[in-house]
FIMAR-125367 format. One record per residue (C-alpha): z negated, y, x negated. Coordinates in steps of 0.02 Angstrom, whole numbers, plus 32768, in hexadecimal, padded with zeros to 4 digits. Each point is the difference from the previous one (the first is absolute). Layout:
residues N
ZYX
...
This chain:
residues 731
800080008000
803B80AC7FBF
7F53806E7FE3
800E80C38013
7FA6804B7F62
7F8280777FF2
7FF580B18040
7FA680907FB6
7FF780DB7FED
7FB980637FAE
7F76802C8085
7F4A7FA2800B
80087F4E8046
7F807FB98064
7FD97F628024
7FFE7FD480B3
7F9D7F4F804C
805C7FA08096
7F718002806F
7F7680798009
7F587FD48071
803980A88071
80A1802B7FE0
80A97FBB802E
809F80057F76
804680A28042
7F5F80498019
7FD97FCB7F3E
80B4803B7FD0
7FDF80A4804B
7F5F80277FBD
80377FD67F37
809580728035
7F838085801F
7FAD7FE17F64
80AC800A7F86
802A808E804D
7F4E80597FBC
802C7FAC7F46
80AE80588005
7FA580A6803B
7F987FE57F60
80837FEB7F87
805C8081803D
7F6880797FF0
7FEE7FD07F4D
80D180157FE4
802B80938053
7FD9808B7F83
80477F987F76
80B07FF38061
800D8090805C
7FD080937F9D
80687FC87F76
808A80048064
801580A18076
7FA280B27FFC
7F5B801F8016
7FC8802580BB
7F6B7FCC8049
7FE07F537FEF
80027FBD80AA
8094805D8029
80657FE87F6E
7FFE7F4D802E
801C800080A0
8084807B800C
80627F877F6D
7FCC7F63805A
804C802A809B
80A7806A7FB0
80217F727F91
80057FA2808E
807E806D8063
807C802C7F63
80057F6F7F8D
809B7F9C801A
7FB37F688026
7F4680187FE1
7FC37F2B8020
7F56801E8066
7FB27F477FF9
7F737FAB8040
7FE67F488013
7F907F5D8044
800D7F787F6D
7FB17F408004
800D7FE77F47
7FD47F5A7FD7
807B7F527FCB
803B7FCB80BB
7FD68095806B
7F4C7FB28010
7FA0805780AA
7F7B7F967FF1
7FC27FEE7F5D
7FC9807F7F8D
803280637F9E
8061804F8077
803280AD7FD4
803680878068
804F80927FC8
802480B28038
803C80867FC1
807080AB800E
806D80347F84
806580B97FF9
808A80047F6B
808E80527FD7
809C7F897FB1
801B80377F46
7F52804B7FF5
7FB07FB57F7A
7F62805D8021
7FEC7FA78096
80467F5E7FBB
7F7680027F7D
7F6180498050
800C7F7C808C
7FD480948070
7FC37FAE809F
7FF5807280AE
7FA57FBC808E
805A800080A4
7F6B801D8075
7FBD80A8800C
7F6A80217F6B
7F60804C8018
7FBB80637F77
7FA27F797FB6
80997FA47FF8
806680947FA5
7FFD807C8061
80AD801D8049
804A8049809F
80727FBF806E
80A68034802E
80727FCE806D
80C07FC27FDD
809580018069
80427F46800F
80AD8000804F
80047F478014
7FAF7F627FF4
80447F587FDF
7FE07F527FDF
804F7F9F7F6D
7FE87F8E7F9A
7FFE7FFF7F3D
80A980107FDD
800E808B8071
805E7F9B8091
7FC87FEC80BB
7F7C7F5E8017
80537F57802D
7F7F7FF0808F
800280898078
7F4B7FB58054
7FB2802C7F60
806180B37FF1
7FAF802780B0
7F547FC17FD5
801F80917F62
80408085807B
7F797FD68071
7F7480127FA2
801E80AD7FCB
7FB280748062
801080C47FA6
80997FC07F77
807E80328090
80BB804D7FD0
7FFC80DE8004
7F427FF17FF1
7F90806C7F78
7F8E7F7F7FB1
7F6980007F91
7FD77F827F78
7F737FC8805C
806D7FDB809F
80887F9C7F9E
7F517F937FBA
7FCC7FD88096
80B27FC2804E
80067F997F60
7F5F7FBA8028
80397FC980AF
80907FA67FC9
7F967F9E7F83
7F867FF3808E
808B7FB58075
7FE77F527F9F
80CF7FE37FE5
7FF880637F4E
7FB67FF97F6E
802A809C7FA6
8049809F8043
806E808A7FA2
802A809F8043
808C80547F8A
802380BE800A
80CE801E7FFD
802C809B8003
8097802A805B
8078809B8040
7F977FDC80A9
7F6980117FB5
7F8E7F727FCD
800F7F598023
7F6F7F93800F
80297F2F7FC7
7F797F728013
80647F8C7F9E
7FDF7F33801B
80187F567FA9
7FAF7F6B8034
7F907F777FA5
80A57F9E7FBF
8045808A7FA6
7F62803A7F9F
80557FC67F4E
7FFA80957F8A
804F80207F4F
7FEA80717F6C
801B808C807E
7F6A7FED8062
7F8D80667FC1
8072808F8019
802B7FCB8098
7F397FE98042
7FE080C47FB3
80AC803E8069
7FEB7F9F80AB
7F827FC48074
803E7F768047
7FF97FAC80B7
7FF37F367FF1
80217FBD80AD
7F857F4A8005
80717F688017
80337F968068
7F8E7F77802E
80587F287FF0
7F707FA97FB5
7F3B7FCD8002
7FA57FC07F76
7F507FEB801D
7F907FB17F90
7F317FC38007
7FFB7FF580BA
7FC17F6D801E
7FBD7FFD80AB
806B80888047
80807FB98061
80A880167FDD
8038801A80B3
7F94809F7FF8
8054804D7F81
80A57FC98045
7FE38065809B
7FB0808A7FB2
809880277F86
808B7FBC806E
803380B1806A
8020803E7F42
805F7F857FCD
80AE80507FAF
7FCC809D801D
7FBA808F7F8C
7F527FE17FB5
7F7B80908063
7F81800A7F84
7F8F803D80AA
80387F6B805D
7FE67F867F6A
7F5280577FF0
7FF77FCA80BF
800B7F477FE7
7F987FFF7F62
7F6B803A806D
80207F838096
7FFB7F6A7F71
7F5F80537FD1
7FD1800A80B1
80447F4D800B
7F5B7FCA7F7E
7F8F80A08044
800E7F9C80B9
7FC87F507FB7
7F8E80427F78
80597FBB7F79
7FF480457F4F
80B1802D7FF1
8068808A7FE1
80A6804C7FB8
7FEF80257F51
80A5802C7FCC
80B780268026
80A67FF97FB2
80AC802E8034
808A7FCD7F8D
80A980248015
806F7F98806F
7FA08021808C
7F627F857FD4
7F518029801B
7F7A7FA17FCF
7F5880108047
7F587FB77F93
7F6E7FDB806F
7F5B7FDF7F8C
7F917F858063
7F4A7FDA7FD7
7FEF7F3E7FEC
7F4D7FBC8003
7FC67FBD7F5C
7F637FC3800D
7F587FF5807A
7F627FEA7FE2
7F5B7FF0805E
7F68806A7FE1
7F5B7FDC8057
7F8880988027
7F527FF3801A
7FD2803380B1
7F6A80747FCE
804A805B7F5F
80AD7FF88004
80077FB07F61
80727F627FC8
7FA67F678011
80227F507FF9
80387FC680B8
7FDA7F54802A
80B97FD48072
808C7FB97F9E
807E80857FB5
80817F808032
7FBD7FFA80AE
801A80C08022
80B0801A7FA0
804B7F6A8070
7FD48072809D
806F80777FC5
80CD801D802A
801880747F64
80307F897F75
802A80277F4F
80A680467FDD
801E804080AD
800180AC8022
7F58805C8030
8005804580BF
7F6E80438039
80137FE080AE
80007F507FC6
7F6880197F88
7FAB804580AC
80237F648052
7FB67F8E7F7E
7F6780677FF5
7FE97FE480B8
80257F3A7FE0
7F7E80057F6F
7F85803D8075
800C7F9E80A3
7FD57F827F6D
7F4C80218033
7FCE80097F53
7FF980BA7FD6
7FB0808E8043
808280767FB8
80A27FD87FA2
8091807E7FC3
808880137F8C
802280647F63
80A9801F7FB5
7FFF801B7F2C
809980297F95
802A7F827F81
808180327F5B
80847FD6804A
804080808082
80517F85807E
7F447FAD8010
7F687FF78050
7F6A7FAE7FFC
7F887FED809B
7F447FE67FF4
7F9F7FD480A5
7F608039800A
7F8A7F95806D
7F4F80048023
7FBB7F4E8057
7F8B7FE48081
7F647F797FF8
806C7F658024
7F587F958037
7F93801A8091
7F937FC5807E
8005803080CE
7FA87FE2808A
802D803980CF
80067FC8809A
80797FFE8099
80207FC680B2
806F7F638037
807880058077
7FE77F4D8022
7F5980158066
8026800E80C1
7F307FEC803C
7FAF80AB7FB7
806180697F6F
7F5380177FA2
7FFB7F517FDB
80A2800D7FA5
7FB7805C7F7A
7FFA7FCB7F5B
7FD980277F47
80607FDF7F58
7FCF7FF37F70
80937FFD7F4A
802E80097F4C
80AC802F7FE0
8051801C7F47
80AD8051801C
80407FFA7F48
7FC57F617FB7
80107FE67F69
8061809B7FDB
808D7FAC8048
8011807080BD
7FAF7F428050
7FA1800E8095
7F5C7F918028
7FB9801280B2
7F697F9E802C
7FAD802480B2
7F8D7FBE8083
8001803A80B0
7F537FC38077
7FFC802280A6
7F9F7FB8808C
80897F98803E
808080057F75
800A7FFD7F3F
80757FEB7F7C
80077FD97F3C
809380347FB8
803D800B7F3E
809880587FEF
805B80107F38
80A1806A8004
807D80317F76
8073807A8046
807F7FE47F7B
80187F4B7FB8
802280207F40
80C17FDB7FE2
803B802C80A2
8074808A8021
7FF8800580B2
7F56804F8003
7FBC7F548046
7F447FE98035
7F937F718001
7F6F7FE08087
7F8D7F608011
7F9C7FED8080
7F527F948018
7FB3803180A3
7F757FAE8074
7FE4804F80A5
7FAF800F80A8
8046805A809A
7FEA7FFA80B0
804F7F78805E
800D807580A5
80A180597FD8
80517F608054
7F687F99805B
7F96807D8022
7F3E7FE18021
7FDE7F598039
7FB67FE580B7
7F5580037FC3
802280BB7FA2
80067F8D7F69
807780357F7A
807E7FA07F91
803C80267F38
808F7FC97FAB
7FE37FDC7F41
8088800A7F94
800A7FC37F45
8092805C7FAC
805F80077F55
80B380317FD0
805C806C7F9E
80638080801E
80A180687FB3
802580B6802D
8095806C7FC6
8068809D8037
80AD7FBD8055
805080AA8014
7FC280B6800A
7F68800B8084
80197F3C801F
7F837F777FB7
7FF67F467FFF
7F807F7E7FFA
80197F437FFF
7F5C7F837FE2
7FD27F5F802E
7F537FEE803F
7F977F68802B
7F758006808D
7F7C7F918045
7FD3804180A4
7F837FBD808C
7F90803B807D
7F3B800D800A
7F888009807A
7F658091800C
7FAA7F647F85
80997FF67F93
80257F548037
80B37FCC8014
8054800E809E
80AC7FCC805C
7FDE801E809E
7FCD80A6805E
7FA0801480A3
80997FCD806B
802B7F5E7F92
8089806B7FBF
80417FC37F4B
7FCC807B7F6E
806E7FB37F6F
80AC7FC07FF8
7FD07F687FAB
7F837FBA806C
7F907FF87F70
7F6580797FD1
807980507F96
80AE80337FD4
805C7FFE7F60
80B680717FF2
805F80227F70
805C80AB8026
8076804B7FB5
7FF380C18012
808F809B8012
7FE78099802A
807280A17FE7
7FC180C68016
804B80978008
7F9C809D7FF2
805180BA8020
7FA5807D7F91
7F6E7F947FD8
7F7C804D8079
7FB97F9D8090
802A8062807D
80BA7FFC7FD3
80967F82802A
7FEA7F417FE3
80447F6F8007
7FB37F477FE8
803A7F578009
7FA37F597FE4
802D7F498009
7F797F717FDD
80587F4D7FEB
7F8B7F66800E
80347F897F81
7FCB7F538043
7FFA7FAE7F42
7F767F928044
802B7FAE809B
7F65804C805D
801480B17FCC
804180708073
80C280358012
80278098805A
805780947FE2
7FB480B48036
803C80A48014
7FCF809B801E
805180CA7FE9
7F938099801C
807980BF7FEC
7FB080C3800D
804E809B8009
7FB080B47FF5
805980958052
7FC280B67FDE
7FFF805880AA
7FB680B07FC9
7F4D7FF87FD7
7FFB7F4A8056
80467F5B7FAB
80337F6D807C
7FF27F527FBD
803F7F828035
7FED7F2F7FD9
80487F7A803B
7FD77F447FBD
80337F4C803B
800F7F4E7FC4
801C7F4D8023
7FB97F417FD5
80697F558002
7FAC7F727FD2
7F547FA67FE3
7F8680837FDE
7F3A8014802B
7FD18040809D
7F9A80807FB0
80A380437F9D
805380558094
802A80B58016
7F628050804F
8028809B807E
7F8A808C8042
7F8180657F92
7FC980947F79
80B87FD07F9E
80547FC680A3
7FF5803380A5
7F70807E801C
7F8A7FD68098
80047F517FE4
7F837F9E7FA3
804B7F9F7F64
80837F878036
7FD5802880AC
80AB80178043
805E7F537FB3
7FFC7F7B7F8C
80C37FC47FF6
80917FC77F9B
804F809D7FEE
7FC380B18028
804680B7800D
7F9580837FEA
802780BA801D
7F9E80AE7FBE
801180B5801D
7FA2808C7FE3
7FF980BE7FD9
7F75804D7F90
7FF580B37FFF
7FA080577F5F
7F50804B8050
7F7880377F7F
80037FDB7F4F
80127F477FD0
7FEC7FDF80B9
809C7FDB8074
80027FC480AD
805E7F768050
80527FD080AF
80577F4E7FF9
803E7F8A806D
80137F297FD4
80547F6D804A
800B7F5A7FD9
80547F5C8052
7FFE7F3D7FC2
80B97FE6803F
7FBB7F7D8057
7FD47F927F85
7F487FE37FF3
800A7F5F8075
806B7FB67F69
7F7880127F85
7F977F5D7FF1
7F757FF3806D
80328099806C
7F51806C7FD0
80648093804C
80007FB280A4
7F5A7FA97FF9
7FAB80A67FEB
807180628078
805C80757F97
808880528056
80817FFB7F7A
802E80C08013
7FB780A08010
7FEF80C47FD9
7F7280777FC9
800180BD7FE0
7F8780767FC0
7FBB80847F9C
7FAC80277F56
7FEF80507F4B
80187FCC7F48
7FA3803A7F74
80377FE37F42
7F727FCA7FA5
80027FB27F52
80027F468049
8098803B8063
8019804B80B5
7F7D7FCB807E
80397FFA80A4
7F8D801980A3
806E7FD080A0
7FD47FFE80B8
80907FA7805B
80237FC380AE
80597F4C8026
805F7FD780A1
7F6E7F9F8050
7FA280A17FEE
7F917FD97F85
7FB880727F65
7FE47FD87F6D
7FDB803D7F5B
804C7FF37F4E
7FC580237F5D
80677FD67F64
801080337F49
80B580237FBA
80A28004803F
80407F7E8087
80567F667FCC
């Protein structure tokens, strides 16, 4: 590829960045204009007496120079008056410096070697004192053309008018000023379709004639002439034409976006305004997803090519740093380096984007680990790096708990419900994020041992895969289904569990979680003695036996809208009863429960909606369970049905009253689609349930630290009342 060389004058050169924090190109361009023009000022202060009084007799100094100034430019025939825009580096470089840019004004008289030799230079613009002290006259310009260098009319008319049309006092039979012929020269530097602008001074029998001569990018090749010809004409360099894009270190910009954003320009002249244009959307382009990127440079060569180089910031290392929670001093942390940096999407050797530095802060901290976590960016040696250090302070990870609560299985008196827990709970053990839940729940009716050891990301796994097993041996009413027995005795299933469990994201807002669980199940008397009969000689185990043994295999699929409770969701479970032994149970259950929230002003309006099915062998106590506190308010627990399959259906509108206090209107229904005669042993007949029902009502919700508690009054459609009392959010 041909290269344009160099450009230079005798005037100061200033460098000139691509970019600046607050300033555009042509806004940069125009302010270093500004500041040549006070360095020529300057130099001709400190030239002036040495030229000039040498030269012509002695008047006063101002207007001795002024008067010859403006007469030489009337009478000499041709006096050259130059000024001119110059990028002087290899290649026309915009974009990288040094970038120099040139102005000056030049009066001299052809054959003079006075002026030839003292490289007299005469601003343009109109000077203050400070700047030299002369006055401004005004000259009688006849007419004004556009032409290019060798004095002929421009190829490209469109670029002729953009010339003409940026001159606003430079108009033919008009008296100008030096200062008025500056500023039109500014403008059509200022258009963006030149580079450097030249009015010549012709006189003519008409008077005198005012030529901005042109030449475009191709045709800057210069010879032994040229310093001659830079001291004798300012010249006009049309930008040009635009065929080709190079662009170079963009590595996550996509290449259709800088295909659109250069295609309307495509063959046509290079606007340095418009170019400046699309270099701020591509920095707008990294500004929008906080990614350390930017243009750093740009060339345009000849042939029409312009190459763009964007400097990214690639991540080259992170590191943890622990911070002790009273002094804010690094520490030694006890969880896993390892465990933290695998939470994280930035990886080495991508580029750093703080929106996505946000996002794994967030991640690091739903952890449950730290009580505060954030990220610093340092500068490494090499420019086109970055290192990241995360700064974390961690919580105790141990602790003991003790509380109480209500169950929703108790149908006789809510008070005796209550019951107290007591657990120890490590959430990072052994500094690896693993979670060890051990519990016991005592009630007067029900209990429940549980051990629970999680690891919410199984080491080797990419798919963010968790781990759960399960050891569990509980207690819990038996009246959901049965109910109290004739005598107002009471029944409890017992239930030995274990299993394991494996969680993982499926798609954005979806999860998945597939186990297989065994469980021995029976039912106990008020003595704890086995039992497999009720009151009505109704069966209470599939088997026949005192217990039941089932092998299930466990799905179930969620979808959660922004996270919060009170939002959209979606949940799906299936339970498959593997019969490995012959006497183990095979059936297949399953069961869907869906909310929505609408905002309706100061209100919000949820509504639920939940159903589900059972085919096959499965124990009596195991059906779905209709009417109560997470049912169908007004009902006692189970009160409605006992069936096969079930629909359920919830609405109600809370409205925001006093603080963390809201109040509630709601209305329920629930129906056993007429299957509770299929389940074995009938206990929804035997105890007269009618299989369907409604209940509506009133009350409030507090938040409180163990969640909301919710006080209801409702209403049924046999017209009884009831209240409810529950702690968290409905299931």
């Amino acid at each position: 590829m041909r290269q344009s060389d160099g450009v230079s004058f005798t005037s100061s050169s200033i460098k000139i960045p691509l970019l600046s924090s607050n300033l555009s190109l042509s806004q940069t361009l125009a302010s270093q204009l500004a500041r040549t023009r006070l360095s020529a000022f300057e130099l001709i202060h400190s030239l002036r007496n040495r030229s000039y009084v040498k030269n012509y007799p002695t008047r006063s100094t101002e207007s001795t120079q002024s008067e010859l100034g403006i007469r030489s430019l009337i009478r000499s025939s041709p006096l050259l008056c130059s000024a001119s825009l110059s990028l002087t580096t290899q290649n026309h470089n915009i974009g990288r410096s040094p970038l120099l840019y040139s102005a000056s004004l030049l009066l001299t008289q052809p054959g003079s070697a006075e002026s030839t030799q003292s490289g007299l230079e005469v601003p343009l613009k109109g000077q203050s004192a400070a700047a030299g002290g002369y006055d401004e006259e005004r000259v009688l310009i006849s007419e004004v053309l556009v032409r290019n260098k060798e004095g002929e009319e421009l190829e490209r008319k469109d670029l002729e008018m953009e010339a003409l049309t940026a001159l606003k006092a430079c108009q033919a039979n008009s008296a100008l000023t030096a200062r008025e012929v500056q500023e039109d020269v500014d403008r059509i530097i200022d258009s963006g379709y030149f580079s450097s602008c030249t009015p010549v001074a012709v006189d003519t029998r008409d008077g005198i004639r005012l030529v901005f001569q042109t030449f475009s990018f191709q045709e800057l090749v210069f010879h032994p002439n040229v310093a001659r010809l830079a001291s004798s004409y300012l010249l006009v360099e049309p930008n040009g034409e635009f065929h080709r894009l190079v662009c170079e270190g963009a590595n996550v910009l996509p290449s259709k976006f800088l295909e659109d954003a250069f295609c309307d320009g495509h063959g046509k002249v290079v606007n340095l305004k418009r170019l400046d244009e699309v270099i701020n959307s591509i920095n707008g382009w990294y500004t929008e997803r906080g990614l350390f990127g930017l243009v750093s440079g740009v060339d345009i060569f000849s042939g029409g090519i312009i190459r763009l180089q964007v400097a990214e910031s690639e991540v080259s290392d992170i590191s943890i740093c622990f911070l002790d929670r009273k002094t804010g001093e690094p520490t030694k942390g006890k969880t896993k380096p390892e465990t933290i940096l695998r939470q994280l999407t930035t990886k080495k050797g991508q580029v750093y984007s703080m929106l996505q530095g946000k996002r794994d802060v967030d991640t690091v901290s739903t952890m449950g680990l730290m009580t505060d976590v954030s990220i610093i960016t340092q500068p490494t040696g090499d420019a086109g790096k970055v290192d990241l250090l995360l700064n974390v302070v961690e919580r105790p990870s141990g602790r003991f708990s003790a509380g109480g609560g209500i169950s929703s299985g108790i149908t006789s008196d809510p008070l005796s419900g209550v019951f107290g827990s007591f657990a120890y709970s490590d959430r990072n053990l052994f500094g690896r994020n693993q979670k060890l839940n051990i519990s016991l729940e005592r009630g007067q009716i029900d209990s429940i041992f549980r051990i629970n050891f999680t690891d919410p990301w199984i080491e080797g796994d990419d798919n963010q895969t968790s781990r759960t097993i399960i050891v569990q041996n509980s207690r819990t009413p038996g009246t959901l289904v049965h109910g109290n027995q004739h005598d107002n005795s009471s029944l409890s299933i017992g239930r030995v569990t274990a299993g394991v469990e494996f969680s993982r994201p499926i798609r954005p807002k979806w999860s998945g979680t597939a186990g297989l669980i065994f469980q021995h199940a029976g039912v106990h008397d008020e003595k704890g003695n086995p039992t497999i009969k009720d009151f009505y000689s109704s069966p209470l185990t599939a088997s026949g036996k005192p217990y039941d043994n089932m092998l299930l295999a466990k799905f179930e699929s969620v979808y959660t809208g922004s996270g919060d409770k009170g939002s959209s969701m979606f949940a799906f479970n299936m339970d498959q009863g593997l019969p490995v032994m012959p006497e183990w149970l095979f059936f297949n259950r399953v069961n869907a429960r869906a909310s929505k929230g609408v905002e309706i002003g100061p209100a919000r309006l949820l509504l639920r909606l939940s159903g589900g099915h059972v085919l096959g062998n499965f124990s009596p106590h195991e059906a779905f369970a209709i009417g109560g506190t997470n049912s169908v308010r007004g009902y006692k627990e189970g009160a409605v049905g006992s069936g096969r399959s079930y629909m359920v259906g919830s609405s109600e509108v809370s409205v925001p009253m006093l603080g963390p206090v809201k109040g509630v209107i709601f209305a329920d229904y629930g129906h056993d689609l007429w299957s509770g005669p299929s389940v074995p042993g009938n206990p929804a007949g035997a105890r007269s349930k009618p299989g369907s029902g409604y209940g509506y009502g009133f009350g409030i919700r507090v938040n409180s630290p163990l969640g909301p508690l919710r006080l209801e009054y409702a209403f049924n459609d046999r017209r009884a009342k009831r209240f409810h009392f529950g702690i968290g959010h409905r299931k």
